[in-house]
N, C-alpha and C positions, 0 to 999 in steps of 0.2 A: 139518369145522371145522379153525380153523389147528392147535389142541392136537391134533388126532386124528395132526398129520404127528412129535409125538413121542413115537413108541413104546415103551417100556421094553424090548421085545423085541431090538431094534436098536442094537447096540452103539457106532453114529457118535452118536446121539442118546441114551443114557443119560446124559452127563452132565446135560443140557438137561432131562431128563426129573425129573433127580433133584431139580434148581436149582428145575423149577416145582413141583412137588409139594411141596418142603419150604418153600421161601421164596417160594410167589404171593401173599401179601398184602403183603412187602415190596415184593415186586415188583408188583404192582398200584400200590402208595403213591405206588412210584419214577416208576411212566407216567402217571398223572395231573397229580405237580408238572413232569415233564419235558414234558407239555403245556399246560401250563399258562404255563410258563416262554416256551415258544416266542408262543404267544398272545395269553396275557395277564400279561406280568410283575409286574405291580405287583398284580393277587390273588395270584403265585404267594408272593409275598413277605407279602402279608395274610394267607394260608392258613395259610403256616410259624406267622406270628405268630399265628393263632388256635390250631393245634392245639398252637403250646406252653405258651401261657398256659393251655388247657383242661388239659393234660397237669402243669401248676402246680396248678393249682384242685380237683384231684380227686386230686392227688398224696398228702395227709393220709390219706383215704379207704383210698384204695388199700395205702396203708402201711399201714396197721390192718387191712387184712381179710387181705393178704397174710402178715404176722406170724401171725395168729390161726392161718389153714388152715395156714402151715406148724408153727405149735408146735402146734397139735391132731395132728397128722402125726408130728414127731417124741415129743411125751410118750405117744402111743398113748390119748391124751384125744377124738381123734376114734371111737375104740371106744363110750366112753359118751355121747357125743353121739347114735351111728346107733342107739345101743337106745332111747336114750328116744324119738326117731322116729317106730321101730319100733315101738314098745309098743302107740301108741293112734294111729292116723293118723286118725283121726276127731275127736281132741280136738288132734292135734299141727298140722292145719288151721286150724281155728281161731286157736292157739296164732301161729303162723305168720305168719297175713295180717294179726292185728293187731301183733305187731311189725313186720311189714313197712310198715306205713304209720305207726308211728311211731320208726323207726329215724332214727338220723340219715344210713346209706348212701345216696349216691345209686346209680344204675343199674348204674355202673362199678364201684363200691366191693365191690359184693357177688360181683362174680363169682368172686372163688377161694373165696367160700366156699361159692356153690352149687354149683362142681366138685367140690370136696373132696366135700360131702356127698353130692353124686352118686354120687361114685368111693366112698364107704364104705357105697352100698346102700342110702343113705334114701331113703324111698319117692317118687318123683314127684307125689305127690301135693302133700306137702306143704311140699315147694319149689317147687311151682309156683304155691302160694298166697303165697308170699315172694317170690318172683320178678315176680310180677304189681303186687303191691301195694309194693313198693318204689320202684319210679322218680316214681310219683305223687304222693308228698308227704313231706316232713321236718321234722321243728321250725322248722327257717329260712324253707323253703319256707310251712311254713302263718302263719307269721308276715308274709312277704312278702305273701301273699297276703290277709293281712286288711287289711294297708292300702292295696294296691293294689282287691279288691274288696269287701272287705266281711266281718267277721268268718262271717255267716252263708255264704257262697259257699266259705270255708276251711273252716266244718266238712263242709260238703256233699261236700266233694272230698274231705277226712280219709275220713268215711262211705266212699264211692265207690271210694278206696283197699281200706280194707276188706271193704267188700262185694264188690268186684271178685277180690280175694282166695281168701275164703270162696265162691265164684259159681265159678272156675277150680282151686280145692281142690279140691270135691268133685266137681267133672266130671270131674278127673282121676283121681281116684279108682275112680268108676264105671267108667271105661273099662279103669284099669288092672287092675280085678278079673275086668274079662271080656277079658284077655290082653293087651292094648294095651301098648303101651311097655313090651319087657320089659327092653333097653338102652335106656335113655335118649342117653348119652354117644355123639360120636361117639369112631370108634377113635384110642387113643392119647392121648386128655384125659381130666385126674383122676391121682388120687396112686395111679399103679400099677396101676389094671384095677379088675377089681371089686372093691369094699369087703365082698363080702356074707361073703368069709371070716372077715376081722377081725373081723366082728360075732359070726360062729359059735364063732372060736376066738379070742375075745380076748385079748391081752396085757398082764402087767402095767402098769396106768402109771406112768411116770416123769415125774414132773412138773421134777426139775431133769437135764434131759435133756442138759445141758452136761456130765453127768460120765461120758457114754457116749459115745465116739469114732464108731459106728455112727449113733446116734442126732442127734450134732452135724453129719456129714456128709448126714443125710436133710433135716434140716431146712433146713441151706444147697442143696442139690439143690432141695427142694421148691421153698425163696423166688424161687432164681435162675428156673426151670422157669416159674414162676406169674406172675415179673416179666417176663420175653423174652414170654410168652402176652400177656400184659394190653397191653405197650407196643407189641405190632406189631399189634393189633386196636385196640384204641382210636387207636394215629396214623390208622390208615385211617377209623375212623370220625370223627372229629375233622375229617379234611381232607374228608371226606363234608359233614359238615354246615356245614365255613365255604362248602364249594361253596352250598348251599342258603341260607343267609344272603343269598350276594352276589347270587344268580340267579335268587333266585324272590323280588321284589317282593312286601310286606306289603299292596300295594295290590290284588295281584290275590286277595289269601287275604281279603281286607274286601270284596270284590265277590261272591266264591265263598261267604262266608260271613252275607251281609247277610237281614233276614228274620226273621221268626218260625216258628211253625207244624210239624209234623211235619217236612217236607222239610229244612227249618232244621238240626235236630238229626241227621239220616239226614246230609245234608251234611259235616256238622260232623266226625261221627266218622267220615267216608270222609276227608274232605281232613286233617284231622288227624295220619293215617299218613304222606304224603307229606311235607307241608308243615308240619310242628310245626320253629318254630325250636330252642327249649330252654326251661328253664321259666320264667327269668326275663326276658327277651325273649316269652313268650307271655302273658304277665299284663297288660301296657300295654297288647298288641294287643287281646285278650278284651276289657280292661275299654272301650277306644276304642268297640270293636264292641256292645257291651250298650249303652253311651251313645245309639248311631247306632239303636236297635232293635233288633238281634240278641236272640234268645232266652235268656233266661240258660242254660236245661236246653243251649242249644247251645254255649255254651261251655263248662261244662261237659263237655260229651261232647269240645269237642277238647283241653281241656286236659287228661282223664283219657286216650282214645286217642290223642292224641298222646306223651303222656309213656310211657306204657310200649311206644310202638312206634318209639320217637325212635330216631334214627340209632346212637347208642352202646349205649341196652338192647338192640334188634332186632340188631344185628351181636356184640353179646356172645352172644345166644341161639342167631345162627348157627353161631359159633364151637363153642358147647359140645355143642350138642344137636343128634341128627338132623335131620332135615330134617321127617318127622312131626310132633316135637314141634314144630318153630320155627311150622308150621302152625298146631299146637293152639294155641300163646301169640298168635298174631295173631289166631286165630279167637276163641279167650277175650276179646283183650283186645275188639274190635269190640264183641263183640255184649254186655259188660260195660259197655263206656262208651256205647253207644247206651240200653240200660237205665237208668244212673244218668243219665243227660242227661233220658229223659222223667220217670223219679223227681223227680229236681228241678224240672222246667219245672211237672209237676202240683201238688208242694209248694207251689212261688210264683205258680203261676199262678191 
C-alpha cells in the first residue's frame, strides 16, 4: 500500500509519517475538494456551500453539548453523572433510549457527550441505547414528519427510535458481561483516558469552577479539544454527504426502492445505509414512494437505518469508537430497523 512506503522507523519520512497520522482526515477533506476542484468545479464550490451551511445548522447543537461535556469535566459533575450510570445499567437503558429519541440532539450534537461519558467509564451499554436512538428522531423531526406522512408513521418511528434503543442497550449489555468491549474508546479520545478512576475516587464538585485557575484552564482545554475533534470529522462528513446528494440520483433510490412485500423492507434497510440523504430530504422522498406503492413498513425501515447510519452519526461512531463497536452499532442498527419496518408493515397491513 502507498501508506506502508511511510515508515515511522525511517527518519526521511517521519515528518510525513507524523502529518498522516495526526491530520489524515484533514487531509482526506483537502483530496477530495482538490479533486473535485480539478473535475468538477461548480460541485467543489456546491460542497463548500453545503458543508458550511450544515456546519451553521448544527452549530446550536454542538454549542450545547460541547459546553455541557466540557463543564461536566471541569466542575468534576461528570463523577456523578458515570455513578448514576453505573448504579443500574438495566434501568439506565432504558432511561437512555427513551431520552434519546426524545432529545432534541441531532446525531452531531451528542457526540462530546457520548465521549465524555465514555472516557468517565459509563457503561456501553447504555450509551449505546443513546447513541442508536438519537439520530432517528427529535421534536422537529417528529413534527416534520407528521405533515409530511402522517401523524401515525411519526409515532411509529418515535416507537422505533426507541425500541431500537432498548433492542441495542441490552445487547450491548449482554455481550459486555461476557467480556466484550472492555475499551470501548479508541486511543486518545475522551477527557483524559479512562474515567473509571474518577468514578472510584471522586472529587469534590465545584460547580463555579471559574474560581479555580486549574479547573478554568480544563474546561477551555476540554471545549477547544472537543471543538478541533467535532469540526474536522463532521467537515469530512458533511462533504461525504453533499458528494451523495449530487451523485446518487433519487431516481434510482425510487427504483431500488419500489414494491411491497418482504423483499421491499429487506431492500429498504440495506439501501438505506448507503443512500440515506439526511432527514429532511428523506421524508418527501419516502412519502413520494408510499404514494407510488412502496410498503410503508419499508420506509420506515430506510428512514430508521438510514438515519442512524447517515454519513455524520456512522463517521462520528468511527471517529470515537473501535472498530468492533462501529460494527456492533451498524449491525444493531440493521437488524433494529428491519424489525421495526416488518412491526409496522404488520400493524398497517
Amino acid at each position: 500500500m502507498a501508506i506502508d512506503i511511510l515508515k515511522p522507523n525511517d527518519p526521511s519520512n517521519e515528518f510525513l509519517w507524523q502529518l498522516w497520522t495526526k491530520q489524515r482526515v484533514w487531509l482526506v477533506s483537502a483530496l477530495i475538494l482538490l479533486l473535485l476542484f480539478v473535475f468538477d468545479s461548480k460541485q467543489a464550490a456546491d460542497s463548500l456551500s453545503f458543508v458550511g451551511g450544515s456546519l451553521l445548522t448544527t452549530a446550536p447543537y454542538l454549542v450545547l453539548s460541547i459546553m455541557l461535556a466540557a463543564y461536566a469535566g471541569a466542575t468534576g459533575a461528570d463523577n456523578l453523572i458515570a455513578k448514576v450510570f453505573i448504579g443500574s445499567p438495566i434501568l439506565m437503558i432504558f432511561v437512555a433510549a427513551a431520552f434519546g429519541g426524545l432529545s432534541p440532539f441531532c446525531s452531531c450534537g451528542v457526540i462530546p457527550l457520548i465521549a465524555a461519558l465514555l472516557a468517565m467509564g459509563v457503561p456501553l451499554s447504555a450509551v449505546m441505547a443513546f447513541w442508536l436512538a438519537s439520530p432517528v428522531i427529535d421534536p422537529s423531526m417528529f413534527v416534520l414528519t407528521t405533515g409530511v406522512l402522517g401523524l401515525e408513521f411519526a409515532i411509529a418511528k418515535t416507537l422505533a427510535a426507541v425500541g431500537l434503543g432498548l433492542f441495542g442497550g441490552y445487547t450491548t449489555l449482554l455481550l459486555t458481561r461476557a467480556g466484550a468491549f472492555v475499551q470501548p474508546l479508541r486511543e486518545g479520545v475522551g477527557a483524559g483516558g479512562c474515567g473509571a478512576s474518577s468514578v472510584n475516587q471522586p472529587k469534590a464538585v465545584q460547580w463555579a469552577f471559574w474560581q479555580e485557575n486549574q479547573r478554568r484552564e480544563k474546561f477551555i482545554r476540554e471545549a477547544i479539544a472537543t471543538t478541533v475533534f467535532l469540526f474536522k470529522w463532521l467537515t469530512l462528513a458533511f462533504l461525504l454527504e453533499s458528494l451523495m446528494v449530487a451523485y446518487v440520483p433519487a431516481e434510482w433510490i425510487s427504483q431500488a426502492l419500489g414494491g411491497e412485500g418482504l423483499v421491499s423492507i429487506m431492500l429498504a434497510t440495506l439501501i438505506g445505509v448507503p443512500a440515506y440523504l439526511n432527514g429532511y430530504a428523506a421524508l418527501p422522498l419516502v412519502s413520494g414512494l408510499v404514494e407510488q406503492g412502496m410498503a410503508p413498513g419499508a420506509g420506515l425501515a430506510f428512514l430508521v437505518a438510514g438515519g442512524v447510519t447517515s454519513l455524520p452519526a456512522a463517521i462520528a461512531v468511527w471517529a470515537l469508537a473501535k472498530r468492533e463497536v462501529f460494527a456492533l452499532y451498524v449491525g444493531l442498527a440493521l437488524t433494529g430497523s428491519l424489525t421495526a419496518g416488518l412491526l409496522f408493515q404488520t400493524w398497517v397491513g
